[in-house]
SEVOLO-871299 format. One record per residue (C-alpha): residue number from 1; residue in one letter; z, y, x. Coordinates in steps of 0.5 Angstrom, whole numbers, plus 500, padded with zeros to 3 digits. Example, Ala and Ser with C-alpha at 12.3 -4.5 7.8 and 13.67 -1.06 7.14 Angstrom:
BEGIN
  ropa  lumgu   pz   py   px
     1      a  516  491  525
     2      s  514  498  527
***
This chain:
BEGIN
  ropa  lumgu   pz   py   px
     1      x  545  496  444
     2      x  542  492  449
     3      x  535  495  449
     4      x  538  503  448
     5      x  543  501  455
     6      x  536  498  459
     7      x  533  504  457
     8      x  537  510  461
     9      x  538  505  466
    10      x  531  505  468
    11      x  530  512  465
    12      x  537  514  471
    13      x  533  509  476
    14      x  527  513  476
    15      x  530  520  476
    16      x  535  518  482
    17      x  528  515  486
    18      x  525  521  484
    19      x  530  525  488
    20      x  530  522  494
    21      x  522  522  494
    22      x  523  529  494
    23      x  529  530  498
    24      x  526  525  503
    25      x  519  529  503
    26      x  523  535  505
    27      x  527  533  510
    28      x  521  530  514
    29      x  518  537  513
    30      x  523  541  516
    31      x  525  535  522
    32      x  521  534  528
    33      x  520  536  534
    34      x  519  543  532
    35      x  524  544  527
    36      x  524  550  522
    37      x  529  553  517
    38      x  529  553  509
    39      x  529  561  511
    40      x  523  560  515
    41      x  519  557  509
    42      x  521  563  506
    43      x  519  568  510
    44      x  512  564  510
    45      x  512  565  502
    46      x  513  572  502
    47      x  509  574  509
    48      x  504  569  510
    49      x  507  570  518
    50      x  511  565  521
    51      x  507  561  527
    52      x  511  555  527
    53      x  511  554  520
    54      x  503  555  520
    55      x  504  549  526
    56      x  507  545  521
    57      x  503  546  515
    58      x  496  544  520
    59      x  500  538  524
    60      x  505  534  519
    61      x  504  537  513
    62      x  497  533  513
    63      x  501  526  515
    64      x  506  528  510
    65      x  502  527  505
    66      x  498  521  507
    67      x  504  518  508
    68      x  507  519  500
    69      x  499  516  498
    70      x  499  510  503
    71      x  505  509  500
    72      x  504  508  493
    73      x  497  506  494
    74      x  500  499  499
    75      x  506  498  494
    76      x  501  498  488
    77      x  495  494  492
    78      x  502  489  492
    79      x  505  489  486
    80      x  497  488  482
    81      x  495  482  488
    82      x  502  478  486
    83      x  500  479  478
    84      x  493  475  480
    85      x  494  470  485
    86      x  501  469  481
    87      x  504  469  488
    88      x  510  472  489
    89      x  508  473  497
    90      x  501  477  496
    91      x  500  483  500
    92      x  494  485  502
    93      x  496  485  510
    94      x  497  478  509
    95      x  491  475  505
    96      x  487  479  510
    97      x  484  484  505
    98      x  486  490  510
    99      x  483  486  516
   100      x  476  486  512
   101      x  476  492  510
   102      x  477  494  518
   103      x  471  490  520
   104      x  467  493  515
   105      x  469  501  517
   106      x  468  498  524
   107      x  461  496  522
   108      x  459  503  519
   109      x  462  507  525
   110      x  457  503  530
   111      x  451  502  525
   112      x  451  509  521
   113      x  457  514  524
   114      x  453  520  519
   115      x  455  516  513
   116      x  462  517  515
   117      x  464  519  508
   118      x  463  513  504
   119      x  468  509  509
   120      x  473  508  502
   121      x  468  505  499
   122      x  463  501  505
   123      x  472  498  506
   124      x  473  496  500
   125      x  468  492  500
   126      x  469  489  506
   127      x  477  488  503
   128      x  474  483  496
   129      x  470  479  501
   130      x  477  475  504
   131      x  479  477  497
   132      x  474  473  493
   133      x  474  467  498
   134      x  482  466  497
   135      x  481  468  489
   136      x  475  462  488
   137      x  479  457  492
   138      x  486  458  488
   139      x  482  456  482
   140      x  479  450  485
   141      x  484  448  488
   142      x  491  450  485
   143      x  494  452  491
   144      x  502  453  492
   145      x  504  460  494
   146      x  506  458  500
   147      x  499  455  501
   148      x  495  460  499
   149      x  499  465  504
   150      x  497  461  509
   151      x  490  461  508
   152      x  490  468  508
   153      x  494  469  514
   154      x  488  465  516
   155      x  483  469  514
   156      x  487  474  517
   157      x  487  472  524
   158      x  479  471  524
   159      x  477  478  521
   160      x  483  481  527
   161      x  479  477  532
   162      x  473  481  530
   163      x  476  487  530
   164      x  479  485  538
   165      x  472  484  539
   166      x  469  491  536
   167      x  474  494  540
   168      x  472  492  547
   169      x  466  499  545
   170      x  470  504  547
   171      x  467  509  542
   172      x  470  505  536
   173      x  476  505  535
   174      x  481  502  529
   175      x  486  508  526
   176      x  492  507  528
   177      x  498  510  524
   178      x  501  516  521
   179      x  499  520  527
   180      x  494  526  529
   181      x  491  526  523
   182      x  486  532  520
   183      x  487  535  512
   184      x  479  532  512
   185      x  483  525  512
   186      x  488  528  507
   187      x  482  530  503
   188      x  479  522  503
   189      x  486  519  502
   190      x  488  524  496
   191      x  481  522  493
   192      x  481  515  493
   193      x  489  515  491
   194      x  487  519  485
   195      x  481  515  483
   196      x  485  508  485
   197      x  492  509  481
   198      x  489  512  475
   199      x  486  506  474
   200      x  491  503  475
   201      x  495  506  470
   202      x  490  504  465
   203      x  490  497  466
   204      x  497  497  465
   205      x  497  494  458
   206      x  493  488  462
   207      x  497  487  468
   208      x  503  484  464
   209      x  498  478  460
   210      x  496  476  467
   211      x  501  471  468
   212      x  499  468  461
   213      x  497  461  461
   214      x  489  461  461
   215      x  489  457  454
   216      x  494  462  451
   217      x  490  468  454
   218      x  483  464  451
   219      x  488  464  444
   220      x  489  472  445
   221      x  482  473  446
   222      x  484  475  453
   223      x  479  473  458
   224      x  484  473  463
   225      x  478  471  469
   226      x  474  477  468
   227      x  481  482  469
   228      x  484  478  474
   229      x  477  480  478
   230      x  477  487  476
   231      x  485  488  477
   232      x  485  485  484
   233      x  478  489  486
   234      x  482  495  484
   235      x  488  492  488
   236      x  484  491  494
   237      x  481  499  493
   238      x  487  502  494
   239      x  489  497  500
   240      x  481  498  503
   241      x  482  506  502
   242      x  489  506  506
   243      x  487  502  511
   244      x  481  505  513
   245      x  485  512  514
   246      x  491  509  518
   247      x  490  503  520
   248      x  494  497  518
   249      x  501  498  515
   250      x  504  490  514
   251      x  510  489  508
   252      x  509  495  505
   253      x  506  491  499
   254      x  511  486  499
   255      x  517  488  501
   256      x  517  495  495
   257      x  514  491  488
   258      x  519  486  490
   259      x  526  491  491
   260      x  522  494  484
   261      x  522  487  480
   262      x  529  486  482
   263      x  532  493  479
   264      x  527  494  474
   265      x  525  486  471
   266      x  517  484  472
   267      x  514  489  465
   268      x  508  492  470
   269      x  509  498  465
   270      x  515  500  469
   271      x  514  496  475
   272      x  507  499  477
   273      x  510  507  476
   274      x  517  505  480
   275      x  513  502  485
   276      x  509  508  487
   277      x  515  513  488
   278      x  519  507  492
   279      x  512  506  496
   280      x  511  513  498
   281      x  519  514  500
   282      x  519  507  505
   283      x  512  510  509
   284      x  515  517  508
   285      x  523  515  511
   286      x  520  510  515
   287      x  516  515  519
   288      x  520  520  519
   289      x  525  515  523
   290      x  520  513  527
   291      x  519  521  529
   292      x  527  522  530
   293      x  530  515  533
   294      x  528  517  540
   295      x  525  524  541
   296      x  520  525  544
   297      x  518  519  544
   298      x  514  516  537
   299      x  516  509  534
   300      x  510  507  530
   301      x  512  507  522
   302      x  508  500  522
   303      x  513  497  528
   304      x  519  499  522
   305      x  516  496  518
   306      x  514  490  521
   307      x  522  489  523
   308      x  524  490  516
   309      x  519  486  513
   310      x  519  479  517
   311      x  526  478  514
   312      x  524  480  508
   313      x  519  474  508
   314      x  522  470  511
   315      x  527  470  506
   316      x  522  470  501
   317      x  519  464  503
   318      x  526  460  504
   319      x  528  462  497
   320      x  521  459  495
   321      x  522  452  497
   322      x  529  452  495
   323      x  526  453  488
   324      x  520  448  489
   325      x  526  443  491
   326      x  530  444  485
***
């Protein structure tokens, strides 16, 4: 009975975010500086002819669009580092996966501008560096969460040094958020999602034996090492491709899968799905707040983020210690 009841809760969970996903798309499609109507859209349907929708459809659609894949790509990115590193406060921001990812996209744009196409891969490259350093020292080492956290801030801080100093050159520059984006940038987003999380869904089954103890996993025939790199490497894609679109985006990795786990458990098989829709309305909403909040001025989603997220690890962190006490 239990089992029957737990089923329609997550079946009802999913359908009710799923409803808010849309109706939140919708409204940040028909609000903004240049409001259209449902009519409007109509008549863009039939006659092919509303100028305003037309603009709409080449400024915000495209920022729409990345929003939702940058959401669920970061979410996703969250829940699969938290199921490595075992660690509750992995996030690709924090472990300096995505300031890795920027540096090495600010090395391709200065030594090669013409090879701007493979900047998804060229980042994720730079993203496992920081990753695999912080990966190899948790097994020599056997680091505490809050350890852990604190060498990736480290790491963090030094690849961010190296950013400052790449934007001392005026021709390069570090993206910055959801704004003035192209649908040539939707092209590259929409790719590496699609790439990235039907990975993601194939692995799921392995996500969940993550947290077995390696002699279990040894007695299973489960070589927990081998896929602790391969989901980490698919984690660290999914946060290296967004960020070399948008910049960073901090907290979305850890503040989602964690609201998720809280509703839903910690099997990854509903965690991963949920995390995605979640993860696309929170980029979404909290774009679209930052677009409506105080016209015509624009606060930045990542400035939202930060605000809801500094709490949101604070808390994680007390609450950390509390259970390390006890």
């Amino acid at each position: 009975m239990g089992d029957i009841m737990l089923q329609h809760y997550s079946k009802l969970l999913f359908l009710i975010s799923f409803i808010l996903l849309c109706v939140t798309l919708y409204i940040s499609f028909i609000v903004g500086t240049i409001p259209i109507t449902f009519k409007d859209i109509l008549n863009q349907l039939t006659t092919g002819h509303v100028s305003n929708v037309e603009t709409i459809i080449d400024l915000r659609l495209p920022r729409i669009i990345i929003a939702l894949c940058v959401g669920a790509m970061l979410s996703v990115s969250g829940a699969l580092l938290q199921a490595v590193l075992q660690n509750p406060l992995a996030e690709a921001q924090l472990l300096g996966v995505s300031s890795g990812a920027l540096v090495m996209r600010m090395i391709l744009v200065l030594m090669t501008p013409h090879l701007f196409f493979v900047i998804p891969l060229l980042s994720f490259i730079g993203g496992m560096i920081p990753f695999l350093l912080l990966f190899l020292l948790s097994l020599k080492f056997n680091f505490q969460p809050t350890r852990m956290i604190l060498i990736g801030v480290a790491m963090y801080a030094m690849l961010t040094g190296l950013l400052d100093l790449f934007a001392q050159n005026p021709f390069l520059k570090i993206p910055q958020g959801l704004t003035m984006k192209t649908w040539n940038d939707v092209k590259i987003i929409v790719i590496s999602a699609s790439i990235g999380l039907v990975i993601t869904l194939l692995l799921i089954s392995k996500v969940n034996l993550l947290a077995l103890e390696d002699k279990q996993a040894n007695n299973l025939g489960f070589h927990i090492t081998k896929y602790r790199l391969i989901i980490g490497g698919v984690a660290v894609f999914l946060a290296s491709a967004s960020s070399a679109i948008v910049g960073p985006l901090t907290f979305v990795g850890l503040i989602i899968p964690h609201i998720v786990r809280k509703l839903i458990g910690s099997n990854y098989k509903k965690v991963i799905p949920l995390s995605m829709i979640l993860g696309g309305w929170f980029v979404v909403a909290t774009d679209l707040l930052g677009r409506t909040l105080h016209p015509p001025l624009e606060i930045p989603a990542n400035v939202i983020m930060m605000l809801i997220g500094g709490p949101v690890l604070i808390y994680l962190i007390c609450k950390g210690a509390i259970n390390d006490a006890n």
